[in-house]
C-alpha positions in Angstrom: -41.5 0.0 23.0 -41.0 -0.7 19.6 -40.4 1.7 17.4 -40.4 2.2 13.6 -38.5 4.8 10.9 -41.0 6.1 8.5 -38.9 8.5 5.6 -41.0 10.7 3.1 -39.1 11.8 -0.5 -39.9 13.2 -3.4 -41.2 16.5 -5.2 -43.3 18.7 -2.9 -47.0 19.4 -3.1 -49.8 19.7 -1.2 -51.1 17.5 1.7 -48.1 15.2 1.8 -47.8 15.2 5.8 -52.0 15.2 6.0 -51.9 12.1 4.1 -49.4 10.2 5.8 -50.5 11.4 9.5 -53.9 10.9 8.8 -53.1 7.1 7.6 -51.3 6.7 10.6 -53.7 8.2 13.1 -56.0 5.9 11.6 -54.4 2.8 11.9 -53.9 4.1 15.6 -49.7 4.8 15.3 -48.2 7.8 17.5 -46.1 9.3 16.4 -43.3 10.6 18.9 -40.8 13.2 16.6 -41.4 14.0 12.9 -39.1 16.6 10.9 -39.0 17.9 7.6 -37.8 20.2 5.2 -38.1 21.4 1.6 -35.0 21.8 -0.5 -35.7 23.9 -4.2 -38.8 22.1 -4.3 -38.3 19.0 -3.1 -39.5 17.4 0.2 -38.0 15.2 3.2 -39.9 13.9 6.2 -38.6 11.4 8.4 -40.9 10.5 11.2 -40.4 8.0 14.9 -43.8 6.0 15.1 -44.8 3.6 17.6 -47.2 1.2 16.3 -47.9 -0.8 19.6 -51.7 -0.3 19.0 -51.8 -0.7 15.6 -54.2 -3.7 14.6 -52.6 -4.5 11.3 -49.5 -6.1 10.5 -46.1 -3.7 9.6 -46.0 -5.5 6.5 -49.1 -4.3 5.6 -49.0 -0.9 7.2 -45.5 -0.6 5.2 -47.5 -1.7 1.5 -50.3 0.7 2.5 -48.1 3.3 3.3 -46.1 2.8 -0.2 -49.2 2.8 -2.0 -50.2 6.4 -0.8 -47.0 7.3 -1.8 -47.3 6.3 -4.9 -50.9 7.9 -5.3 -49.2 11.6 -4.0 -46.1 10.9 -6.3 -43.2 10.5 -3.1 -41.3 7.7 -1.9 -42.5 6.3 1.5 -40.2 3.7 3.7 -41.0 2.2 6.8 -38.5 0.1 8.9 -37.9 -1.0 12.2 -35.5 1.4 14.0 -32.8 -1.0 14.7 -32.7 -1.7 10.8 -32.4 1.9 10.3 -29.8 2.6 12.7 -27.6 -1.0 11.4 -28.0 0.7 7.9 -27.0 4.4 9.0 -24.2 3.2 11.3 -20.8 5.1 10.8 
């Protein structure tokens, strides 16, 4: 199974995770952990999907996934998990 990083940042506000698991559950992505916290106002979610019966592309679910971001005012990256782990590797 594949499996992809999904990171949420920016200033907190309403909906944030309803937006972002709704996208998902519509694009048919599970979604196997999800954590997050708010620090003095400011909001982190990081999120394990597995898009095996996604229809659309990554690329595209990683643009559409940006582009609610950037309607909600947060940061939203997707990338494969062995990218993420190369890139957080001690």
């Amino acid at each position: 199974m594949k499996k992809y990083i999904i990171t949420v940042v920016g200033k907190d506000s309403v909906g944030i995770i309803a937006k972002v698991c709704t996208y998902l559950s519509e694009n048919h992505a599970n979604i196997l952990d999800i954590s997050q916290t708010i620090v003095q106002g400011y909001f982190n979610m990081m999120m394990i999907v597995d898009p095996s019966a996604c229809e659309k592309p990554m690329e595209t679910i990683s643009d559409e996934l940006e582009q609610i971001g950037d309607s909600i005012g947060v940061k939203i990256h997707l990338q494969h998990e062995d990218i993420f782990n190369m890139m957080h590797r001690i």
